[in-house]
Every structure is written in structure tokens, then in C-alpha cells.
N, C-alpha and C positions, 0 to 999 in steps of 0.2 A: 369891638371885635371886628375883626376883617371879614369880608365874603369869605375867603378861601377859608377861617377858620370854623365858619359860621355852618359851612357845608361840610367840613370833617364833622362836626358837632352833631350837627345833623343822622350822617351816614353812621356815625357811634350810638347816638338815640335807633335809628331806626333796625340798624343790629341788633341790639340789647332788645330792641321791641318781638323781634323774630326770633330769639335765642329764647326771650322768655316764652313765648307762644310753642315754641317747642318744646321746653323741658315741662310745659304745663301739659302738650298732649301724650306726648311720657310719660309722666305722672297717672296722670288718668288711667292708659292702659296697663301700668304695673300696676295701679289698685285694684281694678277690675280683676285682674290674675290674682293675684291677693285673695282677693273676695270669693273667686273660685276653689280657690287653694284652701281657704278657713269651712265652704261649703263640704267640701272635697273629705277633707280631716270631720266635722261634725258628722256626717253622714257615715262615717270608720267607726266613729265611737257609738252612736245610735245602734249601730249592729254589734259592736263588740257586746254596746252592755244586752241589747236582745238575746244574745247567746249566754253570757253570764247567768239571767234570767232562766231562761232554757236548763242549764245546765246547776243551778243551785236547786229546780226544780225536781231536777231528777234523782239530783242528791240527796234529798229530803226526804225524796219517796224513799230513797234506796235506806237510808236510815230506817225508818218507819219503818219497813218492813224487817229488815234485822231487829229489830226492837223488841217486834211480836214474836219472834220466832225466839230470841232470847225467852220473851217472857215463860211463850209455849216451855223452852226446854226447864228452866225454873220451876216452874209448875208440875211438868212431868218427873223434876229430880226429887220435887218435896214430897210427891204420891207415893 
């Protein structure tokens, strides 16, 4: 191989060495965003289901207590 092909070779290697060194620090920073974005969405659903929670809670009461008051009127229809 000739100098002159030796040093395109060269300047091709150390391109490709920069090029990768860039799409690597790329990389990194859309994962990092990624990784916010997955934190981001987990912390949506932790609250969703808290409120589900909350809210299956209250509806259980709210049963319950139609329950009793069926029962009450049941009881007052059989008297």
C-alpha cells in the first residue's frame, strides 16, 4: 500500500473512530431520557392505581351501607 493510500486509510479509521464516539454519546443520552420517561409513566400508574385504591374503597363503603339499610327496610317490611 502507498503512503498516500495508507493516510486515506488512516483519515477513514479515525473518522469511523469519531463517528462511533458520537453515536455512542447519543446513545447514552436518549437512554438516560428513556429511563426518565419509563420513571415518568411508573410514577402515573403508582397514582392511578392509589386513586383506584381510594376510590374502590369508597365504593365498598358505599355498598355496605346500602346493604344495611336494604336490610333495615326488609326487616321493617316483614314486621
Amino acid at each position: 500500500m502507498n503512503q498516500e493510500t495508507r493516510e486515506h486509510a488512516e483519515r477513514l479509521n479515525q473518522e469511523t473512530r469519531e463517528h462511533a464516539e458520537q453515536l455512542n454519546r447519543e446513545t447514552r443520552i436518549l437512554i438516560e431520557a428513556l429511563h426518565d420517561d419509563v420513571r415518568g409513566v411508573a410514577d402515573g400508574v403508582l397514582q392511578v392505581n392509589a386513586r383506584l385504591d381510594r376510590l374502590e374503597q369508597s365504593v365498598t363503603e358505599q355498598f355496605e351501607q346500602h346493604d344495611k339499610r336494604l336490610m333495615r327496610l326488609e326487616a321493617n317490611r316483614i314486621k
